[in-house]
N, C-alpha and C positions, 0 to 999 in steps of 0.2 A: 769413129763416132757416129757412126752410121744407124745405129738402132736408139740413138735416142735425137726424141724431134722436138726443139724450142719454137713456140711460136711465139710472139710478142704479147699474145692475147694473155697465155698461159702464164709469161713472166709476170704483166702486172698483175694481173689476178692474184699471184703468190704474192709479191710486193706486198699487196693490200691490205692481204689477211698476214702478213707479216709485221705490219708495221698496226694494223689493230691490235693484235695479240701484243703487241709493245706497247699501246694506251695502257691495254687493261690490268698489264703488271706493274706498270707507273702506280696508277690507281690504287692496284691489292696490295704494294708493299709500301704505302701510304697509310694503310689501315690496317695494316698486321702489328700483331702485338708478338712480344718478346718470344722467338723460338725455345720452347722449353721440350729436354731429353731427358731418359733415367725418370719417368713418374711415379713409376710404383714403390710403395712405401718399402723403409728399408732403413736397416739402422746397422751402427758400425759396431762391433762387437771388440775389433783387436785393431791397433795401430803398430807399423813399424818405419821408420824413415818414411819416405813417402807413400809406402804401401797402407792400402787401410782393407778390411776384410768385411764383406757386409753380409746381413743375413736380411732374405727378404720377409714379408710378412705369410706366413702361409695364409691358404686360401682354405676356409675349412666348409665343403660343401656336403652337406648330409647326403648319404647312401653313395658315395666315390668313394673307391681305396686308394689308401694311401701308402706311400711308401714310408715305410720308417727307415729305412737307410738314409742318411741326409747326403745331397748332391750338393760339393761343391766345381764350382766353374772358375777352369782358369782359359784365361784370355793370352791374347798376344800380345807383347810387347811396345807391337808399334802403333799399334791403335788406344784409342779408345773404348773401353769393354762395354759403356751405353751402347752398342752396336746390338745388343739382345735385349735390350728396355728403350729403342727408339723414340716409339709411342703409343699410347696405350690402345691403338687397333691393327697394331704389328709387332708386339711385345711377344718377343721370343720367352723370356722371363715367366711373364704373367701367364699365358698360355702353360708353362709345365706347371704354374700353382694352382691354376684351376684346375689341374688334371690329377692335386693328389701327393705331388714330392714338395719336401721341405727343400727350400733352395741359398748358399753362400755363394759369393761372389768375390775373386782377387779384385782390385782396383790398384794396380802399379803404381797411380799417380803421373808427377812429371819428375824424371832423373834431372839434377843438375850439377853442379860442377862437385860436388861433395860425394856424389856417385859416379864419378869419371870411372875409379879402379873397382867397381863390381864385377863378378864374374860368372859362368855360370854354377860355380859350386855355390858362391851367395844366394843368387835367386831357388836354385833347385833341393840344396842340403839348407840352406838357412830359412829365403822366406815359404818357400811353397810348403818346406817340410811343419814350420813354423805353424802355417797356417791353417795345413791339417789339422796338428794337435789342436786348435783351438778349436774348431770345427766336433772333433772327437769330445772333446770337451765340456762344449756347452750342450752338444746333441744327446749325452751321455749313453753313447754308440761306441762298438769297438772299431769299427770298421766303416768307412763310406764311401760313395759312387763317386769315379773323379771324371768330368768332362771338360778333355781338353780343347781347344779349339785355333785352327790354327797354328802359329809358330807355339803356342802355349800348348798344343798336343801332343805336339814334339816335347815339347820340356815335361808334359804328363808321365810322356812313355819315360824319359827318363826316371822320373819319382817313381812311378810305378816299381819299375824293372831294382830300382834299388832299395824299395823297401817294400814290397807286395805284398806284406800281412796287412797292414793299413788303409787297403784300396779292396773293395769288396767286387764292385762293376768296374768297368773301364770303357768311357764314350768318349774318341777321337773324330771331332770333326771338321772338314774340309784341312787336314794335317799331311803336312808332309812330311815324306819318309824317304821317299828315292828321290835325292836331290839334285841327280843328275841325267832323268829322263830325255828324251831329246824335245820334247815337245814344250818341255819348261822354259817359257821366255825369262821368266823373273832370275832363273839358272843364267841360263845363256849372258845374262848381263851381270849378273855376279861375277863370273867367272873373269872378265878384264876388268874388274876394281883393287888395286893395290893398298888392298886393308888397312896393310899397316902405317900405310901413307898416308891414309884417309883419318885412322885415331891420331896420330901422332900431330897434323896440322888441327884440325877441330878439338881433340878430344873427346866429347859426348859430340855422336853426330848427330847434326839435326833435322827433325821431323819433318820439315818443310821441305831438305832436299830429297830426303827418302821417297817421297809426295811425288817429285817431279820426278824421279824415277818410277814410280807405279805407273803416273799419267802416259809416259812416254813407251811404257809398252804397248799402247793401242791409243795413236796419236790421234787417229781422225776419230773414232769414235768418244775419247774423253778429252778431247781436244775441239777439232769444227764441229762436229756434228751436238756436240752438249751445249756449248753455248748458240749453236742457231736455233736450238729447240729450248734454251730458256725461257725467251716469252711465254710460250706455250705451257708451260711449267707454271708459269704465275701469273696465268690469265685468271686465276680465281681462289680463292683464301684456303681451302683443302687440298687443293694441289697444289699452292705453295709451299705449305708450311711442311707436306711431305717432302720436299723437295730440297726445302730449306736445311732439314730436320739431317739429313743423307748429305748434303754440302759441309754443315755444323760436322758431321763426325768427319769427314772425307780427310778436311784440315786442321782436325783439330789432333793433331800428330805429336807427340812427346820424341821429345829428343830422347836417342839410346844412348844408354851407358856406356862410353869407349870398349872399356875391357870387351864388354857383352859382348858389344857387337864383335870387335874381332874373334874372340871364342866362338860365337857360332857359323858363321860365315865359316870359318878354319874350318870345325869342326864338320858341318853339313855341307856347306854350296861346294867347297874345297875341298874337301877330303868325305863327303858321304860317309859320313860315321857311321850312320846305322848299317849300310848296304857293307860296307869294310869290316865292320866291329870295330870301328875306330873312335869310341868316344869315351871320354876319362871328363869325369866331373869330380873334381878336387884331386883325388888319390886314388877314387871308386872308379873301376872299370864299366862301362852300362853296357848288361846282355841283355838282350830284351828275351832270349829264353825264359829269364827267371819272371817273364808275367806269364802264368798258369790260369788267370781268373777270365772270368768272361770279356770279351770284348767286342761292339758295336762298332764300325769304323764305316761313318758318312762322309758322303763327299760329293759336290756336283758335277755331274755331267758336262755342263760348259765352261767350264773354274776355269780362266785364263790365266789367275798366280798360283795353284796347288791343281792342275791339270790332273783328271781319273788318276793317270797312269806314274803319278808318285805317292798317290794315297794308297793307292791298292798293294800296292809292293809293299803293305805291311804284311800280307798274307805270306804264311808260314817261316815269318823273323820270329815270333813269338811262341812259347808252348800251350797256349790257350787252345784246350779242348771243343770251345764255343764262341769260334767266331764266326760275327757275321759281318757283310757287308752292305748297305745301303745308298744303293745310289738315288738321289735329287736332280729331279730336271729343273736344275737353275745352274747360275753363276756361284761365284765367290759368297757374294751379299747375300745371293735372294735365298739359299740356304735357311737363314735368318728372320728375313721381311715378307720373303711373298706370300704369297695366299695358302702356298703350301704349306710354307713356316708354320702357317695356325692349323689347317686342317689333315696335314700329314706327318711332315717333320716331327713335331711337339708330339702329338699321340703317339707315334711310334718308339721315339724314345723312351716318353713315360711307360707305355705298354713292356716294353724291352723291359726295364727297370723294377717293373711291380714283379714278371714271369720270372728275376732272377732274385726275388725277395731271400 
């Protein structure tokens, strides 16, 4: 302990401003008003069980081109998809509609006991396939850009790979593909969870403990270190409610659908489907050979749960003559929220998107 020096002066001194910055969040979350996500306008187009399909407002800004391919976005499972319409000055969302693309969005909703036996042929042959066509439908487009994100880019590649006339572009981001890199903690912890034991006592497992799973892969950092820096966080009403806004989605966790989950965990953390050729959705073999179209595969440089090195292992699974790869100097989130999100991310994709019109 030698290179670090406590003096008593030093201690109070932190005390002080620690326990100020405690008034002031007393204070700010006295006068805070209701954390509101998802602002940007948007309407439901298709309903199925708990799934609902949104379509956002396009943004129609004179002398920008636009894409006429319509971009629908599937999300992951375990979260919340408000994670790309946060708020409207880190609105993953909003940012592509001012730049020109028509934008749909899945909403899973919440599973409950009526979706215990879902599997992944229902979500990927039923709703995702489902909700293309509606997409195809009201855009009256033969084909659109699909970006998946996340565990939902995983389940992209699979729609893709099984029905590739349908999917014009293809944008995977922060998705995992090598499920079994070494550097994957979220892996490493998978690998001693006894699945079947896990549906079979719970049934749909739940969000909450999923949660304490995520937090527990970087204890001190989303554990002591987040809550000693909370006051600080809500020493004043904009960095609150940002703060707020990013806790709102953290737990706001939908239970998985038993089946699901055991299929994919089988499927990927267990048996690496994709790195094997080991993946059967319903009856369908999935080769990701058979995606030939273009494809864009983002991912952050610091991802603690989808680490470079199981994104990038999509390079050369697939027959796509134009892939590319982009890497983000963020995390998991800030992919999404940071500063990049609006000034690089977003652009780049929509640029990608308009060059492959």
């Amino acid at each position: 302990m030698s290179g670090f020096k406590f003096s008593p002066e030093k201690i109070i001194s932190e005390l002080c401003q620690f326990n100020e910055h405690l008034l002031q969040s007393v204070n700010t979350l006295q006068h805070l008003e209701e954390v509101s996500v998802g602002q940007t306008p948007k309407e439901i187009i298709y309903r199925e069980d708990k799934l609902q399909l949104f379509r956002y407002q396009s943004e129609k800004t004179p002398g920008k081109k636009r894409c006429k391919t319509p971009l629908l976005i599937c999300y992951a499972l375990v979260n919340r998809p408000y994670m790309v319409d946060l708020d409207q000055e880190r609105s993953f969302v909003k940012r592509l509609l001012e730049l020109g693309l028509d934008i749909y969005l899945i909403d899973w909703g919440y599973p409950d006991a009526a979706d215990r036996y879902l599997d992944m042929d229902d979500y990927i042959n039923g709703y995702i396939a489902n909700c293309v066509d509606q997409v195809l439908q009201d855009s009256g487009q033969d084909q659109l850009n699909l970006l998946g994100i996340c565990q939902g880019g995983t389940l992209s590649l699979c729609y893709t790979a099984l029905n590739p006339d349908k999917v014009k572009n293809l944008v995977t981001m922060v998705t995992p593909v090598d499920f079994k890199t070494p550097d994957n903690m979220l892996s490493h912890l998978a690998q001693q969870i006894d699945i079947d034991l896990a549906v079979e006592t719970y049934g749909n497992i739940p969000g909450a403990m999923l949660n304490d799973a995520y937090n527990a892969l970087m204890p001190m950092r989303l554990g002591l270190q987040k809550n000693l820096n909370t006051p600080r966080q809500l020493r004043d009403r904009a960095s609150a409610l940002s703060f707020l806004r990013m806790e709102k989605w953290i737990y706001d966790s939908p239970d998985q659908a038993g089946e699901m989950f055991r299929q994919f965990l089988t499927t990927f953390f267990k048996d690496n489907g994709f790195i094997n050729n080991a993946v059967l959705v319903g009856d369908q073999s999935v080769d990701l050979k058979q995606i030939t179209q273009p494809l864009l595969n983002v991912y952050g440089s610091s991802d603690h749960l989808v680490p470079p090195s199981a994104s990038r292992a999509l390079t050369g699974l697939t027959n796509s003559h134009d892939y590319t790869e982009y890497e983000v100097a963020s995390g998991h989130i800030g992919v999404f929220v940071s500063g990049k999100s609006q000034t690089e991310v977003a652009p780049g994709i929509a640029d990608w998107l308009k060059q492959h019109e």
